[in-house]
C-alpha positions in Angstrom: 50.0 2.4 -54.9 50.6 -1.4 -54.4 47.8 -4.3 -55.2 48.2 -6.2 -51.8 46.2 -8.9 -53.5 48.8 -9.2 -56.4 50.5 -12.5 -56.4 53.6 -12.6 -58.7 52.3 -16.6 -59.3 49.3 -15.5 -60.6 50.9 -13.6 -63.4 54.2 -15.5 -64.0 54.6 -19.3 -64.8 58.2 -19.5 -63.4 57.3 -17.9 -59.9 54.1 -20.3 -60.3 56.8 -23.3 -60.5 59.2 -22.2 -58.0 56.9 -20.7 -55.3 54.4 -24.0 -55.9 57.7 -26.3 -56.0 56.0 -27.7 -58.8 57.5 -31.3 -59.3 57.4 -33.3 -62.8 55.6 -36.3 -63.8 58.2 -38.5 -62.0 58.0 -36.4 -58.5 61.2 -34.4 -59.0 61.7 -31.0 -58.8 61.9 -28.8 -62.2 65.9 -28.2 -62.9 66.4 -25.8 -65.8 70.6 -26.7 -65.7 70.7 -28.5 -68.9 67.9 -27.4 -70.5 68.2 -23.5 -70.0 66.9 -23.0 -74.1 63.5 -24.0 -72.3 63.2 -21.5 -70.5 62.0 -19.0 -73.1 59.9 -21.4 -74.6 58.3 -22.1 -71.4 57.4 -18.4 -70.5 56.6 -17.3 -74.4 52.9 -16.3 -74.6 53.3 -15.2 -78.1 49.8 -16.4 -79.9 51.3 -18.4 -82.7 54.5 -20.6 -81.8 55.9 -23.0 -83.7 58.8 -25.0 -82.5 60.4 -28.0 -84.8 62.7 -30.3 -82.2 64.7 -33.4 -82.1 63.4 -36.0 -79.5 63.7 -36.3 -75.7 64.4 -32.4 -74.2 61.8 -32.5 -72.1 59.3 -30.9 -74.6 56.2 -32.6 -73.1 56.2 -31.5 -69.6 57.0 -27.5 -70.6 53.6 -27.7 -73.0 51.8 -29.6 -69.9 52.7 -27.2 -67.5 52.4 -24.3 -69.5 48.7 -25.5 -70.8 47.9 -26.4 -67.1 48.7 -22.3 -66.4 46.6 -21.6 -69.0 43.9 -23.2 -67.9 44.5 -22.2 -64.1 45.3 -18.5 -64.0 45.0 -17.0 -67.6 41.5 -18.5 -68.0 41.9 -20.0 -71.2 40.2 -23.1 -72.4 42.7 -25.3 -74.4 42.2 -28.0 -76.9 45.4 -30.2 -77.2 45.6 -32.4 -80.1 48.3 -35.2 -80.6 48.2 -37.7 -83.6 45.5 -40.6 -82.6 43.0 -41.0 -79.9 46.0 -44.2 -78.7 48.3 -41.3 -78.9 46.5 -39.2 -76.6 45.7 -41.8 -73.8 49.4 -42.7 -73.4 50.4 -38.9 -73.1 47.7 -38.4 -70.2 48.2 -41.3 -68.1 51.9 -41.1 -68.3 52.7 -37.4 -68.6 49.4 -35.1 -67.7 48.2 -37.6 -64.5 51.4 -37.8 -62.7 52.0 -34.0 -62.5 48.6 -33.3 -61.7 49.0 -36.4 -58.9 52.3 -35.1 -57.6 51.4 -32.1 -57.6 48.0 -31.9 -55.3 47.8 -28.6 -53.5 48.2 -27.1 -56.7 45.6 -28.5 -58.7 42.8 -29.1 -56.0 40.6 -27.2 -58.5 40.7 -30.5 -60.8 36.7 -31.0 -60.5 36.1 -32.8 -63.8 39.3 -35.6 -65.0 39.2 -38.1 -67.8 41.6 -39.2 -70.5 40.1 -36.7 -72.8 38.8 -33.8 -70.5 40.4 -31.9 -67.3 38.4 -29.2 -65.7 40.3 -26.8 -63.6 38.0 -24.3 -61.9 35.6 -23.3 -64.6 38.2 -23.7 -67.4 39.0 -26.6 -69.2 41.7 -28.6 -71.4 40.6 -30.7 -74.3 43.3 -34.3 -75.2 42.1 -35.1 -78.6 43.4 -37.2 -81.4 43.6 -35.6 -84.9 43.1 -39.3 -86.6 39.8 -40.5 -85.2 35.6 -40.5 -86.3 35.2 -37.5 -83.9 38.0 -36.0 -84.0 36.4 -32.3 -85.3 34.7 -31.5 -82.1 32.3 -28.5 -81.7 34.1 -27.4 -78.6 35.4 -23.7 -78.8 38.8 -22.7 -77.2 41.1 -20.1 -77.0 44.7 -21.9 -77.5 45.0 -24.8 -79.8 47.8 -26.8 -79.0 49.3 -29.4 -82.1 51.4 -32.0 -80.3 53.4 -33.8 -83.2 51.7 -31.7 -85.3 54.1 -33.5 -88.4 52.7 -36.6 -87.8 49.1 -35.8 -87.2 46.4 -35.6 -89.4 47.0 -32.1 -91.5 43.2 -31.8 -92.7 42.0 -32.3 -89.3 44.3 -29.5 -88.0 43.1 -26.8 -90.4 39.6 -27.9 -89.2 40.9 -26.6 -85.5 41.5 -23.1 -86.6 37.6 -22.9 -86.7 37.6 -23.7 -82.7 39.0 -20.2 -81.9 37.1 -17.8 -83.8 34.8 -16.7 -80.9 37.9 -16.0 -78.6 39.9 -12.7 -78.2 42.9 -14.9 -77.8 43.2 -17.2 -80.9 46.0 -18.5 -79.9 47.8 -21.4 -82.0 50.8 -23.4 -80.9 52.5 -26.1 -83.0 55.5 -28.6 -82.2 56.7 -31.9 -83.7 59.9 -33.4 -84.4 59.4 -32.6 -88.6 59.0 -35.0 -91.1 59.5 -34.2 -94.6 59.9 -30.4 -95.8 56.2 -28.6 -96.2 54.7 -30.3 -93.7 52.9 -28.2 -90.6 55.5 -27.1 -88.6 57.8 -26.7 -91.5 55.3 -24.6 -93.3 55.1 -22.1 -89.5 58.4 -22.3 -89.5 59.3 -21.0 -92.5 57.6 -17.8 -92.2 58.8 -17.3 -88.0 61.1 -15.2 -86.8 63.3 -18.6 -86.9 65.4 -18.6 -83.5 68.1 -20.4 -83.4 70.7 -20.8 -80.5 73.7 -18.9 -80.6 76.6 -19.5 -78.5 79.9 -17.2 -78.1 83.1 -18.9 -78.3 85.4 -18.5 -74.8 88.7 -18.2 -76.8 87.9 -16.1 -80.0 84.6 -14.1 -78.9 83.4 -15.4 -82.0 79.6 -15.5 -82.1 77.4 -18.8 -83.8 74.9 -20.8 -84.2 75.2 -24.6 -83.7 74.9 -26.0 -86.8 75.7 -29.6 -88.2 78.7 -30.7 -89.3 80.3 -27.3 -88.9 80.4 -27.5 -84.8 81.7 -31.0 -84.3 85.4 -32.4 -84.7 84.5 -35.3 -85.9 88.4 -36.6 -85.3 88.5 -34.9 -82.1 85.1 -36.1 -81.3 83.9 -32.8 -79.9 82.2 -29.5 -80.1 84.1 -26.9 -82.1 84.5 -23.4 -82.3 83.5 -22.9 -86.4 85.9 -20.0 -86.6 89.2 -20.9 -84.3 88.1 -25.0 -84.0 88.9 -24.7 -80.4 86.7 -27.0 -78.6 83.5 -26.0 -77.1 82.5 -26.7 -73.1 79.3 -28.2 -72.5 79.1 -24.9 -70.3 79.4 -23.1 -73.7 76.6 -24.9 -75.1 74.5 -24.1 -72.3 75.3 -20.5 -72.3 73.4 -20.0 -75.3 70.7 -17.9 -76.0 67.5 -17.3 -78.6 68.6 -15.2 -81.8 66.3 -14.3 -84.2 66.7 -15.1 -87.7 64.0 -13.1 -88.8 62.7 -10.6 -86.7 60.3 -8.7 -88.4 57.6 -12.0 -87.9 55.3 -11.9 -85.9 55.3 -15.8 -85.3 57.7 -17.2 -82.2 59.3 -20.0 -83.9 62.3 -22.7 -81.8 64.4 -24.8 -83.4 65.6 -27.1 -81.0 68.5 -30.0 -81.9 70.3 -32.6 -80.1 73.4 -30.2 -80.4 72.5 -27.8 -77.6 72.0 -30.5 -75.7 74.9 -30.3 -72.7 73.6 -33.9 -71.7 74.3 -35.3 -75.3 78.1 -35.5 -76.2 79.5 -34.6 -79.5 80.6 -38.5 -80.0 76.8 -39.9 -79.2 75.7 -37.5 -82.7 78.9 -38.4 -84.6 77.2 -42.3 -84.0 73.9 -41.3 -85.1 74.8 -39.7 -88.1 76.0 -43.3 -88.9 72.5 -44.7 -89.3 69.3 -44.1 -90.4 69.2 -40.4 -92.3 65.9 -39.9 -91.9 65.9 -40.9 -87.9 69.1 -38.8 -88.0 67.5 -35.2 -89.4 64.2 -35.5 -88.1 64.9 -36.7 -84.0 68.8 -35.7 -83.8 69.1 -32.3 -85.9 65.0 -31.5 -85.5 65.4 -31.2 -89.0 62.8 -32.3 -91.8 64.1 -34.6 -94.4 64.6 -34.7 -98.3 67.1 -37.5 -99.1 67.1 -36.1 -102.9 68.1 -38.6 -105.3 69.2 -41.6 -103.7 69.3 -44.8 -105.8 71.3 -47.7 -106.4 72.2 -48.0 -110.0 74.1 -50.7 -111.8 77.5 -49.3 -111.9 77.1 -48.3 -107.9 76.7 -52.3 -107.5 79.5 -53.1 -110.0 81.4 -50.9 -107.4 81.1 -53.4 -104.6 81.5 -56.7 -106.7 84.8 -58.7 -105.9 86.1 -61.6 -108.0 87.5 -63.1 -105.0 86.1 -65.6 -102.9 84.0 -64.3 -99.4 84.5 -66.6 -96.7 82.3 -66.7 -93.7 80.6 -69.1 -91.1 77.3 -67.1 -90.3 74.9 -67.4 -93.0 71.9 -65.0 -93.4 69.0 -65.5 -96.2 66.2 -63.0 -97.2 62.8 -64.3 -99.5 60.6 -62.5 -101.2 57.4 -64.5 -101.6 54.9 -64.5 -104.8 54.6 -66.8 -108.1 57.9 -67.0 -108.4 60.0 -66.5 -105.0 63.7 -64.5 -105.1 66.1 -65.1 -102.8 69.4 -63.0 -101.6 72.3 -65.7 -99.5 75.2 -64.6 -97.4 76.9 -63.9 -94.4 78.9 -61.7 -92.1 81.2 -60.6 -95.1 78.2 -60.3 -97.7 76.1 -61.1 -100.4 77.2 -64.8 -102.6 74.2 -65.4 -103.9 70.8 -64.4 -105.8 68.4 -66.4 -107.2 64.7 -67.3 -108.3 62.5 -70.5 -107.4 58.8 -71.4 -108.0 59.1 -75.2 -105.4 58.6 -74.5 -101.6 60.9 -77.7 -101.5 64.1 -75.5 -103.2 63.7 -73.4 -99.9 64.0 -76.6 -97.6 67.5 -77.2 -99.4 69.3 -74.0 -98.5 67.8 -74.2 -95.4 69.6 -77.5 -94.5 72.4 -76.8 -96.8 73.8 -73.3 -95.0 71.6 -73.6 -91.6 70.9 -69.6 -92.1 68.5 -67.5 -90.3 66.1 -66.5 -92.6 63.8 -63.9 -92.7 60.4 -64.2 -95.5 58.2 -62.4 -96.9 54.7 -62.9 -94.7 52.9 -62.1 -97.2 51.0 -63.0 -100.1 51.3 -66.4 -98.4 51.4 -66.2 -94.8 50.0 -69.9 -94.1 53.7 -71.0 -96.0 55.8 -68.3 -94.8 55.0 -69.3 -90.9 54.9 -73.3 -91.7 58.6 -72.4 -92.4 59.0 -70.0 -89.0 57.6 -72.6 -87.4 59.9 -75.6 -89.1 63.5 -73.9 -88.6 64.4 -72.3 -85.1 66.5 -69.3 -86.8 63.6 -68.4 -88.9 61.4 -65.0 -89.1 58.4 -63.7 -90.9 58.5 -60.0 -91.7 55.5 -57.9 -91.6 56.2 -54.0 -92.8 55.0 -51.3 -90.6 55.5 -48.2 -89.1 56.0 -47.9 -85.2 53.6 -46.0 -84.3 54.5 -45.7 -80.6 58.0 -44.9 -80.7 58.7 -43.0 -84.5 62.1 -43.3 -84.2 62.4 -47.1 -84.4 62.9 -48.8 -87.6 63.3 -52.4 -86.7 61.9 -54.6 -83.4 61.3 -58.2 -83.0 58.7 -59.9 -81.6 58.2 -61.5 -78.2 55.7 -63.9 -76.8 52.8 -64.9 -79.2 54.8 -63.0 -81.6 57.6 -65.0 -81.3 59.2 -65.5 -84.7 58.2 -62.1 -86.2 60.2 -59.1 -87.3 58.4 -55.8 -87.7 60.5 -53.3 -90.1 59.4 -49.5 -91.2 59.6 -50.6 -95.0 61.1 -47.1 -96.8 63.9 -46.7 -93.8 64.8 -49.6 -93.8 65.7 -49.9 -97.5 67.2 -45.6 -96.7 69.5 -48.0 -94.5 70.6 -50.4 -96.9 70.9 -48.2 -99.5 73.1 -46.1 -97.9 75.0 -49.0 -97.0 75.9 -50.2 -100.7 76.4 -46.7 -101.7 79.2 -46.3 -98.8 80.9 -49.5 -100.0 79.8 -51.0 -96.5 79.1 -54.7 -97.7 80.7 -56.9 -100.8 79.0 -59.0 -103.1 81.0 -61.7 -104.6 78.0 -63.1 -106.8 78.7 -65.5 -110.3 77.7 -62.7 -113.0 75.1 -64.8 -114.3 71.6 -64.2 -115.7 70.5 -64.2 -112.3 72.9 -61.6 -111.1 71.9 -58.9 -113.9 68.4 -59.6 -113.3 68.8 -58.5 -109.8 70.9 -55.4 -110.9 68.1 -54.5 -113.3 65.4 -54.7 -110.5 67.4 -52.9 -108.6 67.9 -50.5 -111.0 64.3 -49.6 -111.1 64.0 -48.3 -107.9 63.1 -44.7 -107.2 62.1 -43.0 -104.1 59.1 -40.4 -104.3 57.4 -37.8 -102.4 53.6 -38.9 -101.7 50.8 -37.5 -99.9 49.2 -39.8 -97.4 45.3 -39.5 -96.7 45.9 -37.7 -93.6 47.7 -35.1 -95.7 51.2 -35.8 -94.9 53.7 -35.9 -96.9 56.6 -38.6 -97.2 58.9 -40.4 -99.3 58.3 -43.9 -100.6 60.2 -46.3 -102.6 58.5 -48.1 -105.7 59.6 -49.4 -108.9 59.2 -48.3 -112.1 58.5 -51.9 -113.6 56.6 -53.1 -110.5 59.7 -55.7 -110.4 61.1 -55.0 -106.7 61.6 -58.5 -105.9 65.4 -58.8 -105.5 65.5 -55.3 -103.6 62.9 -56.2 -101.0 65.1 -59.7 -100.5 67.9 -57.8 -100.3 66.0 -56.2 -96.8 64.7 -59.5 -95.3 68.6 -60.5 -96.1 70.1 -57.3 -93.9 67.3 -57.8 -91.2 68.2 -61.8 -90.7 71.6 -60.1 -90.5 70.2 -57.7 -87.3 68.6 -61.0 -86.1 72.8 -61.8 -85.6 73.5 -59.1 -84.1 75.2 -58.0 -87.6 73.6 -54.8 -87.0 75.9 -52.9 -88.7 77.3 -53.8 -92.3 81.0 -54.8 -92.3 83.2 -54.3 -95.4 86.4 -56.7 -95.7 88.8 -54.0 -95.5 91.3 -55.6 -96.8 89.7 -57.3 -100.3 88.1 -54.2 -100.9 91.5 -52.0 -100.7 93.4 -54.7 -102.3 90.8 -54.1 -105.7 91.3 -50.9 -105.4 94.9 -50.0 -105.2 95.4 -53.1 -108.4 94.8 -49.6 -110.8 91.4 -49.2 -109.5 90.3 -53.1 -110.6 86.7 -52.5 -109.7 86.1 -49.7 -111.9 88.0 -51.4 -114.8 86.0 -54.5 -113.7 82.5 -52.9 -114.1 83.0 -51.6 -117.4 84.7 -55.3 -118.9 81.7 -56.5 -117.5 79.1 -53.7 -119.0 80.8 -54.0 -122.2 80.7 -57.8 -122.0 77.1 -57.8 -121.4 76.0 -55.2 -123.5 74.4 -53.5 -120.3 73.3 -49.6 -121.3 73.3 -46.9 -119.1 
């Protein structure tokens, strides 16, 4: 016998979206195409999902509209956390508002609407931010959702688990582009049923996951079959579906990546894998990241030392301010020369001397550093911080009354050099003086560790051993005055460098004459 008051909208959220023409926050109508792996995230109900992604899939409108169904017809009150109170006012106004405002026949029930509070009927969704004085609210709910749940306040989200108790629900739903490994949504995800999307290939049936490197050509500069290398369709991407690589949990856990991305082509990743490792894992692969044991040791800079002259016309020079101030020089073809200097006045002289566009130290003393951004028209104080509103940037400039300022995420951007005189991507062609070892000592020291921030997440961060990471840190303000010239990418000489190389190997023959000469240890 048939319910003649059962509505199939009611019950399912994709009948609600298609029957409802339910458009997105920019007034368009919900197209599933591209983005078919949504689908099963979308219409999941599971009570614990955990979902580590790369960036820009169109993650934040499936968790709006599937917490606005919860709310509506499941009659579930929902707290939804994201990192800071700043976090959550930008994710309302520019994401939850505009669907509820293009979307008015369908939530007329809206009685109650703030930033922080939406009542729908007698339900009601809860945007809080996990870093804030009252962020631990005595609110009970029935689903907890953890929007970038790697980069929130980890403390603060254990405290949520106490919202649900009194609910039959006790539902739990985490999602982040990941961080470092054992963070929230690595920890889920480790102990999910880990689904993964698997693809058959059209030519030799074979059956896989899409995994990096193995599923790029990176000659080709496509998507590859990882058993006949034929290349892969964006159609074949598309025509994926979930697979389960453990299905005995009882947690529902996504991994989502850039690579079944139709949209994204195969040469867009190759260029990303290029850069920042860190940006690379965490917002392209939805992966977290352990960059093991990266260093730059004396015989890796050795490596990249020429005899011969470097000729350029651009010059770039990083300072590292304190007692005594160190100094990197160079230009498009790389690093000629290091130094030290205690007189404010040696500065003026290089200054008018090369006419390079600096970039200093701001601090300990700021008043000096901006007399000097102030003095020279090419010059830029550098102020290390993290982006907090877009995660994935590691370098932006300043504009209007922060004109002559260069913000930098301080541990990427030395991952980024780093990896840059490791990969033989720069020369230095530097007089091997006392100055010279000095800086390959410092440089020597430097060590990147895992630490625990007070919010309870953990990250890597690059220190010294001696405290002495003068010369290092000039070496960034050097490769950011550098960005300033649109030298955003470091350029080896090709031809120097191969011309050392094929003469028996001279560099390596070079770096132990020199180590021997100098009675430099290991």
């Amino acid at each position: 016998m048939s319910n003649k008051n059962f509505k199939l909208e009611d019950h399912s959220i994709l009948a609600w979206i298609l029957r409802n023409d339910i458009k997105n926050e920019k007034g368009e109508s919900l197209e599933f195409k591209d983005r078919k792996f949504l689908l099963d995230i979308l219409t999941d109900w599971n009570k614990d999902i955990v979902i580590k992604k790369c960036s820009q899939v169109g993650g934040s409108v499936i968790f709006n509209l599937k917490v606005l169904f919860a709310v509506q017809k499941k009659k579930w009150n929902v707290i939804y956390t994201m990192p800071s109170d700043g976090d959550v006012e930008e994710f309302v106004k520019s994401k939850t508002n505009p669907i509820l405002r293009e979307n008015p026949s369908v939530f007329s029930s809206v009685s109650q609407d703030s930033i922080y509070m939406k009542q729908i009927g007698d339900r009601f969704v809860f945007f809080k931010g996990t870093i804030s004085k009252t962020a631990a609210i005595a609110t009970t709910a029935d689903v907890l959702v953890h929007d970038e749940a790697s980069r929130s306040d980890q403390m603060v989200i254990e405290t949520y688990k106490s919202r649900t108790k009194a609910s039959k629900i006790k539902a739990r739903w985490l999602f982040s582009n990941p961080t470092t490994e054992k963070d929230a949504v690595d920890i889920a995800w480790q102990v999910s049923d880990k689904k993964e999307w698997n693809i058959k290939c059209p030519e030799c049936k074979a059956e896989q996951l899409l995994m990096w490197p193995h599923s790029i050509d990176i000659e080709r500069e496509c998507f590859q079959c990882i058993s006949c290398h034929a290349e892969l369709s964006n159609e074949t991407r598309r025509s994926g579906e979930w697979q389960a690589q453990n299905p005995e949990s009882k947690i529902s856990g996504y991994h989502v990546s850039h690579l079944m991305c139709a949209w994204i082509g195969a040469k867009e990743i190759i260029e990303d894998s290029k850069g920042d490792h860190g940006y690379f894992n965490n917002f392209v692969l939805g992966e977290p990241y352990n960059p093991g044991d990266l260093r730059v040791s004396r015989s890796t800079i050795l490596d990249v030392w020429t005899p011969k002259e470097l000729v350029g016309h651009d010059y770039y020079l990083g300072v590292d301010v304190g007692n005594v101030k160190h100094y990197v020089l160079g230009h498009e073809n790389g690093i000629v020369e290091v130094g030290r200097f205690k007189e404010w006045s040696f500065l003026d002289g290089l200054m008018k001397k090369y006419d390079p566009t600096l970039v200093i130290d701001a601090m300990p003393e700021t008043t000096m550093s901006r007399l000097f951004v102030d003095k020279y028209r090419k010059a830029y104080m550098c102020w290390f911080q993290e982006n907090n509103a877009n995660p994935q940037t590691i370098v932006w400039w300043g504009e209007k009354d922060k004109q002559g300022i260069v913000y930098a995420h301080r541990d990427r951007i030395i991952d980024q050099v780093v990896d840059d005189i490791l990969n033989a991507r720069w020369l230095y062609s530097v007089p091997i003086d006392d100055e010279f070892r000095e800086y390959i000592k410092q440089w020597d020291t430097m060590r990147r560790e895992k630490i625990v921030n007070t919010r309870g997440i953990e990250h890597y961060r690059w220190t010294s051993t001696t405290g002495q990471d003068h010369f290092a840190l000039s070496t960034i303000y050097f490769a950011l005055a550098r960005k300033s010239g649109g030298h955003g990418e470091f350029i080896p000489l090709i031809d120097e460098r191969q011309e050392l190389i094929d003469s028996a190997n001279t560099v390596g023959d070079l770096s132990a004459i020199l180590a021997e000469a100098n009675n430099w240890q290991e």
